[in-house]
N, C-alpha and C positions, 0 to 999 in steps of 0.2 A: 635661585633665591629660596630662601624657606618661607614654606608658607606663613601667610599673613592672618591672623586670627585679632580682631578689629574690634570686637567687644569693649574692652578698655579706652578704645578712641570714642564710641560712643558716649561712652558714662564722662570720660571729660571734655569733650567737647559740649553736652549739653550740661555742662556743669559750667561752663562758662560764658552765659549768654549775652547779650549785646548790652549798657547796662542803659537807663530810662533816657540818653541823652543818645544812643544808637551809636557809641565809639565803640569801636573793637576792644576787645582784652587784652589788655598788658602783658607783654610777656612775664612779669613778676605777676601776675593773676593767675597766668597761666601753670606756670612752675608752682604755685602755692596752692590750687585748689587741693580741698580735700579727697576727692578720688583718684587723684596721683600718687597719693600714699607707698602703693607698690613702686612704681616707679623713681620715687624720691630717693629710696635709700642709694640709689647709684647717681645720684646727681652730682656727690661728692666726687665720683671719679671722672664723669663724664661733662661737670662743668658747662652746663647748657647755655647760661645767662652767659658767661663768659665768653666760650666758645663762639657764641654767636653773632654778639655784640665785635669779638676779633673779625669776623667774617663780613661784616656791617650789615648784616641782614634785617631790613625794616618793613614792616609791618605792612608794608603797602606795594613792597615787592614779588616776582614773580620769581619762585624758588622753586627748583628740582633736584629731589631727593634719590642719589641711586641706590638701588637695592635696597628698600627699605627694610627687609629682613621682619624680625617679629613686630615691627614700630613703637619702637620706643622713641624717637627723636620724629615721627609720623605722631603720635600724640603730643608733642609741644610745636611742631608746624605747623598742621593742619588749624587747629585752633586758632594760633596765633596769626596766619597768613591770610586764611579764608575770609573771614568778615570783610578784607579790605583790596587783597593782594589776591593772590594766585601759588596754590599748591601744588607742583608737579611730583609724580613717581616716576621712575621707567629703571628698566632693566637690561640683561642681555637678554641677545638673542636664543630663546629658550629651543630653535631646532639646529645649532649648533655647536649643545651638548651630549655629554651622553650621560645614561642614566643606568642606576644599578637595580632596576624594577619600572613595571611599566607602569604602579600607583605612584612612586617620584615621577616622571613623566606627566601623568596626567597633573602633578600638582603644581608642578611649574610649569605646567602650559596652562593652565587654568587661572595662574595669580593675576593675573591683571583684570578678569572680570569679579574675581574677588576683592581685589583689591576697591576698586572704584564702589561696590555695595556696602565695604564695609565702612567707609569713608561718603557718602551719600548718605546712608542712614544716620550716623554720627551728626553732620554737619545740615543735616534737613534739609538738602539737596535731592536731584534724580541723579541718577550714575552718567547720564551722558552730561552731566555737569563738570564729572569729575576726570582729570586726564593722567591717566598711567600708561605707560605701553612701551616695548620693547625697544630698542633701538634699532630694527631695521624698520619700523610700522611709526617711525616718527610721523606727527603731521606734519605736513608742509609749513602750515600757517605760525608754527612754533621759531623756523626759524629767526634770530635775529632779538629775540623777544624774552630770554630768561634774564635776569640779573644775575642770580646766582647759582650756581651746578654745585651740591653739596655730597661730597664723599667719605661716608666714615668707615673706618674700619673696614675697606674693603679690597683695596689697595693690594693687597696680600693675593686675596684668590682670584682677582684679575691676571695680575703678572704669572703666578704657576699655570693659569688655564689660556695664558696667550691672548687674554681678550682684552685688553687694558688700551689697546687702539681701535676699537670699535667703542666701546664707551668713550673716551676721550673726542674721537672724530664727533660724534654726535652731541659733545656738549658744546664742544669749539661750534657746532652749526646752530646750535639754539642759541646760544649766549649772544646779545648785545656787544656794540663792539667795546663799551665798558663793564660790560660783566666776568665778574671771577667764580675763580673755583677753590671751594673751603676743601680741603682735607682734612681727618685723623688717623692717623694710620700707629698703629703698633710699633714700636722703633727698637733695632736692632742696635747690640749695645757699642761701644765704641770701638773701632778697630775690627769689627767684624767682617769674616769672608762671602765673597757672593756663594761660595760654594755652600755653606752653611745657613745664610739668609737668602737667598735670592733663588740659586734652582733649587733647594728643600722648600719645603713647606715646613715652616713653623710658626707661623701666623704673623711675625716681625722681618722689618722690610729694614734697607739701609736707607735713611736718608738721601744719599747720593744718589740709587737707583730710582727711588721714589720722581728725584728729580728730572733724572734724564728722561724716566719716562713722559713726563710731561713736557720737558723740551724735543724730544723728539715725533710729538704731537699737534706742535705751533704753542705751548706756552712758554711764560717765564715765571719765576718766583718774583713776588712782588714782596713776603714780610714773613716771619714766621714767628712761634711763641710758646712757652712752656708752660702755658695755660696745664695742659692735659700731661704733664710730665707725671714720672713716678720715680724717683731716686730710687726708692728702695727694691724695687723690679731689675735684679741681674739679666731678664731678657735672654737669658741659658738653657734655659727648662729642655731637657732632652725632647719633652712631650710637647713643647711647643708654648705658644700664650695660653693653651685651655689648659693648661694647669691649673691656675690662678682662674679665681672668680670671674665670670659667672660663672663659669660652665664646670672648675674643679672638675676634669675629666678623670684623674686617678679615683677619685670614687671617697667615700665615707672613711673606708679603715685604711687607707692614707696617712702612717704616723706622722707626718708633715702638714696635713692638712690644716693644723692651727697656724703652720708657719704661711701658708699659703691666703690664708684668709687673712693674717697680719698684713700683709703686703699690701694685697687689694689689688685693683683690676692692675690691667697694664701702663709698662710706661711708654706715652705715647709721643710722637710730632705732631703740631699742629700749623699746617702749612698754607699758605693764601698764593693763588696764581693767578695770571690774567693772560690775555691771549699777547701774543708777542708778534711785533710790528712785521 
């Protein structure tokens, strides 16, 4: 996971405080505050109110985010969940990768105490308030108890790096026996080969794969929705999804890059599952 730099959950989490009658903050409070600014301009692609509300994720539920990456969707939970509910993080298992330097190593072995400081400070908490942690260091007491396991855009470097059953097993044991699991995943365009989406890595997955993974884990699909789609994303890109925004990995003098940023993030699936009988 990449590290977590938490400054920004700070500034809007205490940008959104309880108001004189002590209810939590609205998710529309939340999405609208003014220190979200940075954040807002990808809302348009990333459809938080929307996506969320698909997932039925309510304010007073007990929500776990995997890989939370730089937190950008950790700045509209955190806030939103905390005052009422319960914010989970957790990750893979960080000494069943391998690392191309031993400062990556320290840094992903390191995120979950980070993680928890930067989120405690933020929400004016101590850190053993706050629960993130790997999925072999689950706690016990979690079993049985999350409503929701939420996975974005991640979907992709679980399957290449073979660990998409170790995450899954660990959501299936936290999750409620009515708790689901939200995905977004990057989607691979129509007709496509697993030889090209599935063993490559290109950031986009097939739908069907996406599936089986999860039926072959004890879920089933319960709904899906084109909330998070992009027609105009061919999902082709030689370079994979980091073509396109954010990341435009071809660089500045990219005579393309106007066409790249016309497009906009990826076109994704946005998928709902629950555990299967």
């Amino acid at each position: 996971m990449k590290s977590v730099f938490l400054a920004p959950i700070a500034a809007l989490a205490l940008a959104v405080p309880a108001t004189a009658d002590d209810h939590a903050p609205s998710l529309a409070e939340v999405l609208a505050d003014e220190r979200r600014a940075d954040d807002r301009a990808r809302d348009q692609h990333r459809n938080p109110a929307e996506t969320l509300a698909f997932f039925q994720v309510e304010p007073t539920m007990t929500v776990a985010e995997y890989g939370p990456g730089g937190g950008w969707y950790t700045r509209v939970l955190a806030p939103y969940l905390m005052p009422a509910g319960k914010y989970i993080a957790f990750n893979q298992d960080s000494d069943g990768r391998e690392y191309r330097t031993r400062a990556q190593e320290a840094r992903s072995k390191g995120w979950t105490e980070r993680f928890k400081s930067g989120v405690a400070e933020a929400m004016g908490v101590e850190a053993d308030d706050v629960t993130a942690f790997e999925t072999d260091e689950m706690p016990e007491e979690l079993a049985d108890t999350v409503d929701r396991v939420l996975i974005f855009r991640s979907m992709h470097g679980l399957n290449i790096g073979n660990r998409a059953d170790d995450v899954l097993k660990a959501a299936r044991m936290m999750l409620k026996d009515d708790g689901m699991v939200g995905v977004v995943q990057h989607r691979a365009p129509q007709g496509a080969s697993y030889d090209d989406y599935g063993a490559r890595q290109r950031g986009y997955m097939r739908k069907a794969d996406v599936i089986a993974i999860f039926e072959a884990n004890g879920f089933e699909l319960v709904s899906e929705s084109e909330i998070n789609a992009n027609p105009n994303d061919p999902a082709n890109w030689e370079g994979g999804v980091w073509t396109l925004p954010p990341v435009l990995a071809t660089g500045e003098d990219d005579p393309r890059r106007s066409e790249y940023l016309g497009i906009g993030e990826s076109d994704r699936m946005t998928l709902l599952f629950k555990k299967a009988e």
